[in-house]
Each structure stands twice: as C-alpha cells, then as structure tokens.
C-alpha positions as CSV (number, residue, x, y, z in Angstrom):
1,X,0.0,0.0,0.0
2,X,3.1,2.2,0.7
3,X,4.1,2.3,-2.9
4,X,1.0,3.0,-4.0
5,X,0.7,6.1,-2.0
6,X,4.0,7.4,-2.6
7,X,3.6,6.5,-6.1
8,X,-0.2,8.6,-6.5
9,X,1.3,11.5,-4.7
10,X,4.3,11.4,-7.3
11,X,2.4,11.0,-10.3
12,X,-0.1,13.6,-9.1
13,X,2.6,15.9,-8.3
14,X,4.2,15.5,-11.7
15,X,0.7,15.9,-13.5
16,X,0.4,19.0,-12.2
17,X,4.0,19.7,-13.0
18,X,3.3,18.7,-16.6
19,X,0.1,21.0,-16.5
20,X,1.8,24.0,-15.7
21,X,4.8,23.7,-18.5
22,X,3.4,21.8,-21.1
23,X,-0.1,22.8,-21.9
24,X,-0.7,20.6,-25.3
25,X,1.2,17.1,-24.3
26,X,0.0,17.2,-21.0
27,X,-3.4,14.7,-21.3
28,X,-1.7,12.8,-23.7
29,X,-2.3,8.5,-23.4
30,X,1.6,7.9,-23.6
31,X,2.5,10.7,-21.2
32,X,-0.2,9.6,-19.2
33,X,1.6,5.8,-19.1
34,X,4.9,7.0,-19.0
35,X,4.0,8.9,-15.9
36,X,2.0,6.1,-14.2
37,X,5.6,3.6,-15.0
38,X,7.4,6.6,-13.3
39,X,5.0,6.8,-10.2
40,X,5.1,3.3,-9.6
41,X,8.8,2.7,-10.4
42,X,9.4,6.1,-7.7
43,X,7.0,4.3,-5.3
44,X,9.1,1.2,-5.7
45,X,12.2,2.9,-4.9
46,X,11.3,5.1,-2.0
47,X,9.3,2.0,-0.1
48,X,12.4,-0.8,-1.0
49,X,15.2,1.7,-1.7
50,X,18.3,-0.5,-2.7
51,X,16.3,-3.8,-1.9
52,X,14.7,-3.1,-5.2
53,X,17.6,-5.0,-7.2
54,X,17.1,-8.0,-5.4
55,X,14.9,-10.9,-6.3
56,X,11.8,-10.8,-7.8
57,X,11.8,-7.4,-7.0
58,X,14.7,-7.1,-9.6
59,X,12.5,-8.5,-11.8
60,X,9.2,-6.3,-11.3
61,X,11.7,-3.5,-11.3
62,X,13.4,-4.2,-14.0
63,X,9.9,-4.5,-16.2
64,X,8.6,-0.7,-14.9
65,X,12.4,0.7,-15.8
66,X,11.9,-0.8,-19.3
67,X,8.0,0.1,-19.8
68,X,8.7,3.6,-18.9
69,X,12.0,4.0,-21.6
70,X,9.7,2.5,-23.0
71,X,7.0,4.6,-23.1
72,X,9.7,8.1,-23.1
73,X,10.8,6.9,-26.4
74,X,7.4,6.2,-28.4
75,X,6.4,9.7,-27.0
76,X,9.4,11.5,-28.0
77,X,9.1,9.8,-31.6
78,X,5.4,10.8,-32.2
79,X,6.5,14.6,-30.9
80,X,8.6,14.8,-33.4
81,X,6.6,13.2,-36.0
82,X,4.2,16.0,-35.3
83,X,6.3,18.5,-35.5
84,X,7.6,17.9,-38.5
85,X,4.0,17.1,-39.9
C-alpha cells in the first residue's frame, strides 16, 4: 500500500508539474503511461530503496524501468513526427 501512496502523490505531483509547463502534451495516453511507469517505479524505490535489485523485485523493477524508456521513447518519436507534420 506504501508504494501505492507514494507512487499517486508522485504521479499527481508530476501531472500538475506537466500542467503547468506543457499545456498541449500534458493529457496525452503515452505521457499519461509514461507517468504512471514513473509513479510506480518512484514508489518502488522510495518503499524498497536498494532492496529493489534483489529478487523478484529485480525482476518487477526491471519490467517498470523498461515500460517507462519505453514509453519516453514512443512519446518523443510521435512529438517529433508531429512537428515535422
């Protein structure tokens, strides 16, 4: 339950952050995901701290770290798709 709070008061925190500097991305579906992976994988870290890189947390981990680059990348690819459109 921990992570889950920490992680909802991050991803809240950076919604708002992403409200306030980037007006037309901000409600977008991939920056939306990319900032739930972030939330969660902050949660993760904050509850476990370096515990996080062992066992099948390693593993959970891992997944998040890679959804989220994930996630950065196919938004930063369809920015600039539409802005050179």
């Amino acid at each position: 339950m921990r992570v889950l709070e920490l992680g909802a008061i991050f991803g809240i925190l950076m919604l708002l952050w992403d409200a306030v500097t980037e007006r037309k991305a901000f409600a977008g579906p991939l920056n939306l995901l990319a900032t739930a992976f972030a939330a969660f994988a902050f949660g993760m870290w904050m509850v476990f701290e370096w515990r996080v890189l062992h066992g099948g947390l390693a593993i959970l981990s891992a997944g998040v770290l890679l959804a989220l680059l994930a996630a950065g990348f196919i938004n930063r690819r369809s920015r600039k798709r539409a802005d050179h459109s």
